[in-house]
C-alpha positions as a printed Julia matrix, in Angstrom:
84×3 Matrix{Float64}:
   4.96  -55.0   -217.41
   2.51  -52.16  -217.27
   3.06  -51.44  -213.82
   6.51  -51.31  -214.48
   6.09  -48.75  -217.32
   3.66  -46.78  -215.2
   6.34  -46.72  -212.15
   8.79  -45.44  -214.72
   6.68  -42.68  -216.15
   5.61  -41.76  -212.91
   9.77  -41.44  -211.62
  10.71  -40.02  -214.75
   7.76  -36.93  -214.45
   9.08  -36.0   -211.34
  12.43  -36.09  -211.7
  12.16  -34.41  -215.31
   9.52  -31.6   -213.59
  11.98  -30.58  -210.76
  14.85  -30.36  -212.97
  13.34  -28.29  -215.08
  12.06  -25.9   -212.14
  15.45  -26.03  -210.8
  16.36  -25.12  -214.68
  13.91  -22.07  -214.51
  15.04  -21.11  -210.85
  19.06  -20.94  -212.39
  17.41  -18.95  -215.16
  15.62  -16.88  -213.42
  18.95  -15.96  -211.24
  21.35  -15.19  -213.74
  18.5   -13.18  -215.05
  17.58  -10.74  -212.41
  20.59  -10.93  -210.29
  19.32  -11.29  -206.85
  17.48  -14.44  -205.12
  14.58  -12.54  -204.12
  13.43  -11.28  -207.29
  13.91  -15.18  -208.78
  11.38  -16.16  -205.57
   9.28  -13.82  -206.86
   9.22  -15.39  -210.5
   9.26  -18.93  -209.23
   6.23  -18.88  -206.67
   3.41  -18.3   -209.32
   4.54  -21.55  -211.85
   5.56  -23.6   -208.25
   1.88  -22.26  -206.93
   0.29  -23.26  -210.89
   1.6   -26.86  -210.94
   0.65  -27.69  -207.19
  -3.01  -26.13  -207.09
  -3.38  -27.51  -211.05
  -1.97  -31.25  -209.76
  -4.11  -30.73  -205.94
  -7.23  -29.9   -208.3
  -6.94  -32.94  -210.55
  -6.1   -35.82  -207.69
  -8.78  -34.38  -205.79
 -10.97  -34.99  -209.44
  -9.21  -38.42  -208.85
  -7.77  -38.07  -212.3
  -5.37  -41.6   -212.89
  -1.65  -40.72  -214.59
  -2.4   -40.19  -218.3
  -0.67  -38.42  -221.56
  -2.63  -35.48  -220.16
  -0.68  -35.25  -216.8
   2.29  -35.67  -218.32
   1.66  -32.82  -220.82
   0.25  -30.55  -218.59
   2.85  -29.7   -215.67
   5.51  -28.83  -218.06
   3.02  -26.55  -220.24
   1.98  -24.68  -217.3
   5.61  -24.35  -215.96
   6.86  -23.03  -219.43
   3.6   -20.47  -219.37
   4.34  -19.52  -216.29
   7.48  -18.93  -215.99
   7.6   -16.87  -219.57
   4.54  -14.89  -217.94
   6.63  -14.04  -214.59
   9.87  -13.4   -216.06
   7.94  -10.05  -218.13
């Protein structure tokens, strides 16, 4: 039963993380207006969550409340902090 749950969370985090980058992409478009300026505002959160995620399997951190916390927090930060 826990494995099943931890397959599940696991699933869910990714599919609920690249939705909301794809969110925060569509955003970003209807925002500036041009694809190249939403590039520009998606590479530092899409660079954040893969050098923060690289970091901490490479600390061989297990799946925790902390993962799952922590790569939508730094995609909302970032994002906010690009878009300005």
């Amino acid at each position: 039963m826990q494995l099943e749950i931890r397959n599940a969370v696991e699933r869910n985090r990714l599919v609920y993380n690249v939705a909301g980058f794809t969110a925060g992409c569509l955003i970003a478009i209807l925002f500036f207006r041009r694809v190249s300026f939403m590039v520009i505002a998606a590479g530092p959160p899409l660079i954040a969550i893969l050098f923060a995620l690289g970091a901490l399997g490479w600390l061989d951190f297990r799946l925790n409340m902390f993962l799952n916390v922590m790569t939508p927090l730094i995609m909302v930060i970032s994002f906010s902090d690009s878009m300005q």
